[in-house]
C-alpha angles and dihedrals in degrees: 000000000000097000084058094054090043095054096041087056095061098055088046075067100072131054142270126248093237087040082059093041085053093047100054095045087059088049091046096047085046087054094042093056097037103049093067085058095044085051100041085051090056092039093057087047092060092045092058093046087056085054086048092054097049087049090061087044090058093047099052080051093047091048092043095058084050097060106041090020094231129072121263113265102249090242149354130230145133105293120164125283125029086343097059090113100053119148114238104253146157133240079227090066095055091054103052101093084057100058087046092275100123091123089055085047092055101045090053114083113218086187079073135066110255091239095049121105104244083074099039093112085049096054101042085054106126109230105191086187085069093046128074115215106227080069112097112230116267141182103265118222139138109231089205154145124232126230119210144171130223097216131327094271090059122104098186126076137215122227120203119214106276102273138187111247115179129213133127128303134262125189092184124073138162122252107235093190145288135308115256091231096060091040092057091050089057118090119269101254088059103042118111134240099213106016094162091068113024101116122089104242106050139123100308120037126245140186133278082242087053086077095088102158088065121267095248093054088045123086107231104173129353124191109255089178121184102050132180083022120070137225141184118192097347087306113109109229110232128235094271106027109144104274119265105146130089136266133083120307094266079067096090095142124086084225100124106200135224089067091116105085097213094056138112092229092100132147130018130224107236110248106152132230132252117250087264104056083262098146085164097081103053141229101047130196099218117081110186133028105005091093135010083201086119099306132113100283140144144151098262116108128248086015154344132269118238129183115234131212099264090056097254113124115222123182114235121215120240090234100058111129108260084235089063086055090054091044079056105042096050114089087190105033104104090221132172107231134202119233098201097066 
């Protein structure tokens, strides 16, 4: 009789199935509460190492104002004239000794052509300062034509076939200015006299007294993540996607370019996107997050974070007015800006 009892009450000491059945489906609702917050946590933390980035990248800029006492050209290339032999370069270069990079600066030859093969090992170097950490890795190249002149009394250019060149990624970039199109659809007390070239780092370099409009109140760098893929509305568009994104009509690849950041490829003019990611019929009403083909875009949610003049880094709503953009892209504007974008 003992030895019964006994024997009942050891299988009294495991589980049912239903009270196992009970038990997971605790564990699985707790995960499944739990994991949004889990995500939403390192989310946030991505998001502040991308703040920090663009924060180095301020202060490279910073330091490198201080030194030379003007701002770097966004980029450098033939153009025509004495300059016609330029050799093809990033702002980004000329800031690496300045983010702790002087080793890199050294190795790469300015007397080449970013894209040449004697600086190849330079170019492919990974920089995590210049990527934010919410992008997926990616392969970096620039799907391109090159521009050349034949001497500095020429007035004509030559234009190679579009080509891959390969180097490292960027997911940060400077706004040059804003697209005519877009400049001639805002109202008249707000259109630009020079919008291809109202940012402060463009083609040619200003001063630090050139930012009129106050460097707290001036765009400097934004983050345009993703590049040389590209992406509408958080979905990647597919090689072979009917085309909706700028460029001529040799341009039949969704590869934006300006993502190496070696390239000359630096800067974008501010156009804005359709609602829909559509860049191909410009000007566009949304000003951040609908497309990465050289507009403000990232990975955040609810925005994107962006680096002002005066070094802080401030993070812009997606639903800020594409005028606003323009206010803060504009060195030069005299805009009224909103603080509460």
């Amino acid at each position: 009789m003992k030895m019964l009892l006994s024997l009942r009450d050891r299988r009294r000491l495991g589980f049912t199935l239903i009270e196992l059945l009970v038990v997971i489906g605790i564990i699985g609702a707790m995960v499944g509460l739990l994991l949004p917050a889990i995500q939403s946590a390192r989310e946030a933390a991505r998001r502040m190492q991308c703040g920090n980035n663009l924060k180095q990248v301020g202060l490279a800029l910073h330091n490198y104002e201080s030194a030379f006492r003007i701002w770097p050209a966004q980029s450098t290339a033939p153009t025509q004239g004495k300059d016609f032999n330029a050799r093809r370069g990033s702002w980004l270069t000329a800031v690496l000794p300045f983010v702790e990079q002087d080793g890199l600066f050294k190795e790469f030859n300015p007397q080449l052509h970013w894209h040449e093969a004697g600086n190849k090992t330079s170019v492919m170097t990974e920089l995590p300062m210049l990527r934010c950490p919410s992008v997926p890795d990616r392969q970096g190249f620039e799907w391109t034509v090159l521009v050349d002149y034949a001497n500095a009394t020429t007035t004509t250019f030559t234009t190679s076939p579009r080509n891959f060149f390969d180097g490292a990624t960027t997911d940060y970039t400077n706004v040059g200015g804003i697209g005519t199109q877009l400049n001639a659809s805002l109202p008249p007390a707000q259109k630009l006299s020079d919008p291809l070239n109202c940012g402060v780092l463009k083609p040619n370099a200003v001063k630090l007294s050139d930012v009129l409009d106050g460097l707290s109140n001036t765009l400097l760098v934004t983050e345009c993540v993703g590049r040389p893929e590209m992406y509408q509305n958080g979905r990647l568009v597919p090689d072979g996607a009917v085309k909706n994104w700028s460029g001529l009509s040799s341009v039949t690849k969704p590869f934006p370019t300006g993502g190496v950041w070696a390239s000359h490829n630096k800067g974008f003019l501010i156009d804005g996107a359709q609602p829909d990611g559509n860049t191909l019929i410009s000007p566009g009403t949304c000003s951040v997050n609908c497309s990465n083909d050289n507009e403000v875009y990232s990975f955040h949610v609810g925005g994107a974070q962006a680096l002002l003049a005066d070094g802080s880094v401030r993070f812009i709503t997606a639903s800020i007015p594409i005028e606003q953009l323009v206010a803060l892209a504009s060195r030069n504007g005299h805009e009224l800006n909103d603080p509460n974008y």
